[in-house]
N, C-alpha and C positions, 0 to 999 in steps of 0.2 A: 347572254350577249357578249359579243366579242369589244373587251375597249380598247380605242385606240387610242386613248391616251387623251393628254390635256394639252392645250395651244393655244398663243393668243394672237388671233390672225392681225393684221395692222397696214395699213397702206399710207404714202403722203407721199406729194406732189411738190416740187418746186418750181415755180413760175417768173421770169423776168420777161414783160412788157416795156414796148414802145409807145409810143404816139404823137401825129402830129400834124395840126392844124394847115390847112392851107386855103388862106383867106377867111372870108368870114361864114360862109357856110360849108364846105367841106372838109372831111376829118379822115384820116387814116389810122390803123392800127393792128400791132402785132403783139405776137406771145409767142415766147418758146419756155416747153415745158417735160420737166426730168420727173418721169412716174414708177413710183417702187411700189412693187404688191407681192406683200408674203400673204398669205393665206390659211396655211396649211400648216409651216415653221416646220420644215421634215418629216412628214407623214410621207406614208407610202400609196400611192395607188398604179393595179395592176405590175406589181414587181419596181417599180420605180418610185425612186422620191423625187417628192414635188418640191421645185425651190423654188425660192422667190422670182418674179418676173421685173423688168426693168423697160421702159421703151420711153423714146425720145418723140415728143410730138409739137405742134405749131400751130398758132391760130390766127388768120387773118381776117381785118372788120375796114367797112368804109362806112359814111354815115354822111349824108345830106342833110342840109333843112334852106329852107327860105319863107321869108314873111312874104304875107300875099291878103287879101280881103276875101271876107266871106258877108253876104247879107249884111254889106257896110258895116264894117267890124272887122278890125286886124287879126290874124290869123297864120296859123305859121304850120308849115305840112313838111316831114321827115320821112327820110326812107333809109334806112340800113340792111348791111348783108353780113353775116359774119360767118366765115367755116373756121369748125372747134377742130380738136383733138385731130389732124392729117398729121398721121404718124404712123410706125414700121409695127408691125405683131409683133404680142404679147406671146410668152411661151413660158410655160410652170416646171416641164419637163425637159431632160434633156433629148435632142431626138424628136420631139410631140410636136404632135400639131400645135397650129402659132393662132392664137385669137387674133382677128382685127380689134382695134379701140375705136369706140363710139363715134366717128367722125360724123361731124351734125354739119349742117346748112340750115340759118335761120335768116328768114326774108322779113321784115318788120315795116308798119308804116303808120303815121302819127300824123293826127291834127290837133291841133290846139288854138280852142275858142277862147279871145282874150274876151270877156261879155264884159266888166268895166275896168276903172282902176284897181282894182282889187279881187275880183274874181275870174280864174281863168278854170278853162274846162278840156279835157284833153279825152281823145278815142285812139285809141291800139287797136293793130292787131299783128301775129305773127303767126310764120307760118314755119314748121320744123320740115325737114327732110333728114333720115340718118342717113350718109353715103358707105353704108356695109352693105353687100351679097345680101338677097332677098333667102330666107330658106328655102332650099329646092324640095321637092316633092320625093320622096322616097320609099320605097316599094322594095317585098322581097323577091329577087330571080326567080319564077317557078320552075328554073332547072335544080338549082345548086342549093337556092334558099335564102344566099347570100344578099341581103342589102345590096340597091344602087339607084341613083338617081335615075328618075324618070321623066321627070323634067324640071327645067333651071338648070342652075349651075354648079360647081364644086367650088364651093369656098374654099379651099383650101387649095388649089389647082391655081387659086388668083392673086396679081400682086396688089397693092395696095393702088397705085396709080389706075390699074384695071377695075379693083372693085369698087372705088370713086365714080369713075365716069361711066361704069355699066350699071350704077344703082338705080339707075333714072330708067332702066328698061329690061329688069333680070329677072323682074316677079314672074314666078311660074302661072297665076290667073292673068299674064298680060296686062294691061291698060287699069282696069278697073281693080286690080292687086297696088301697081304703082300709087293708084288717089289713096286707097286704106294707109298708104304708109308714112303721109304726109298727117301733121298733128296739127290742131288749131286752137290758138290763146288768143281772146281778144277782152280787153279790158275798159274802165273811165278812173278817172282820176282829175279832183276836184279840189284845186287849192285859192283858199281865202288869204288874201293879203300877202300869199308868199309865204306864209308860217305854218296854217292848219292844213293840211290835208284829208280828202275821204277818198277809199280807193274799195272798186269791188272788179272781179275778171269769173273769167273760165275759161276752162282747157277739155279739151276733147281730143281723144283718140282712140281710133277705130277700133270695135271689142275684137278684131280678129288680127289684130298690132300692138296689142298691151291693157284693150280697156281701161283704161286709166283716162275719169271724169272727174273734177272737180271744181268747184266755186269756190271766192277767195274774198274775203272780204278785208282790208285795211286803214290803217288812219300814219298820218306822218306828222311829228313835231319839226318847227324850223326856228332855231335860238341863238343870233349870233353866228358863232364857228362851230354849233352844236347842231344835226340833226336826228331824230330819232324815229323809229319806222315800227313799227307793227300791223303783223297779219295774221289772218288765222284763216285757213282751210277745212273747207268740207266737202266729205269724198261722198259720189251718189251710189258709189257702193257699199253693203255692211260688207264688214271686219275689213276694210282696207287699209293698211297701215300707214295711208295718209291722212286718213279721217282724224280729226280734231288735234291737226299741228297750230302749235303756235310758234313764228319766228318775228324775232327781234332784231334789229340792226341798231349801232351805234357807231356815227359817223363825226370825226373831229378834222375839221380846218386849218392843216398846221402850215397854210402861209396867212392864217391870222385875216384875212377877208371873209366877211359874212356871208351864207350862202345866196342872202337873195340882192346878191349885187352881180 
């Protein structure tokens, strides 16, 4: 075996966010975000070292809601949009081609059944879009031998502002490639008194765009200025290395208002 030696790859993100209310159902918000990724810490591949990458990216979110009645019962229906990561490629090498970064569109939409004083009952769901170049189809030249696209597009041939607004129509299966690449989460979430919560969801996406299925089962404490969250995940695939996560949240109130006011 040839070794290449030992590295500890590492990456982090720094984020400074906006927001800002306007009126009583309308919300705005942003994020600009500084992302470093070593990977590699001076390794060489094909005659070149790989150094760290660096890009600048932004996220903007709008977010709705209004109370309204449902089967004589208050009721309150939300809708939000948010685009992650629009920002410039990533690049390891000097010279190399530049990765796009995961830039998402997520459509989301919320009801929430108030059933009495004390228990309210809520349905999700969202819908992902990733706005990167579809992978084009590639084929050898039977002249030369050489690789080259046969149909789609070159990512690499495309700017960022281009491969945004052409992700909506670049899949080489046309139409029916475009729905496989849209991801679907839809959840319930069940809170008594404002304090206990039970929560369970699933996510789905197409086995020919990540296969990645999972159910999620959760519970939420609410104490004061203290809330606290757990969930745990099961993946319907074996050996998937999301199958039997458990995540924790611990969330504190430092202007001292309780959460359920």
């Amino acid at each position: 075996q040839n070794d290449q030696g030992t590295y500890n790859p590492n990456e982090f993100a720094i984020d400074g966010s906006f927001a800002r209310r306007f009126g009583d159902n309308f919300s705005l918000g942003t994020a600009v975000r500084f992302i470093y990724s070593n990977l590699s810490n001076g390794q060489f591949s094909a005659g070149q070292e790989i150094k760290p990458g660096t890009a600048l990216a932004a996220d903007a979110s709008a977010y709705y809601k209004n109370e309204t009645q449902f089967l004589n019962r208050d009721a309150r229906i939300a809708f939000g949009i948010n685009l992650s990561n629009i920002g410039n490629k990533i690049s390891y090498v000097d010279g190399g081609s530049k990765i796009f970064l995961p830039s998402n569109m997520k459509l989301g939409f919320a009801t929430t059944f108030f059933m009495d004083n004390l228990s309210e009952f809520t349905l999700a769901l969202d819908v992902n879009k990733l706005l990167v170049p579809s992978p084009p189809v590639i084929m050898a030249d039977p002249v030369t031998g050489e690789p080259r696209i046969v149909k789609g597009r070159d990512p690499s041939s495309l700017s960022v502002p281009s491969a945004i607004f052409g992700s909506f129509m670049d899949a080489p299966g046309g139409f029916k490639e475009e729905l496989q690449e849209i991801s679907y989460s839809t959840g319930a979430e069940y809170w008594y008194n404002k304090q206990v919560a039970l929560r369970a969801g699933v996510f789905y996406e197409n086995p020919n765009k990540g296969d990645r299925q999972y159910f999620t089962v959760g519970a939420g404490l609410r104490y004061n200025i203290l809330n606290i969250d757990f969930a745990y995940l099961m993946a319907s695939q074996e050996k998937s290395p999301l199958a039997n996560t458990l995540r924790f949240s611990l969330i504190f109130n430092f202007d001292g208002k309780p959460f359920d006011q």
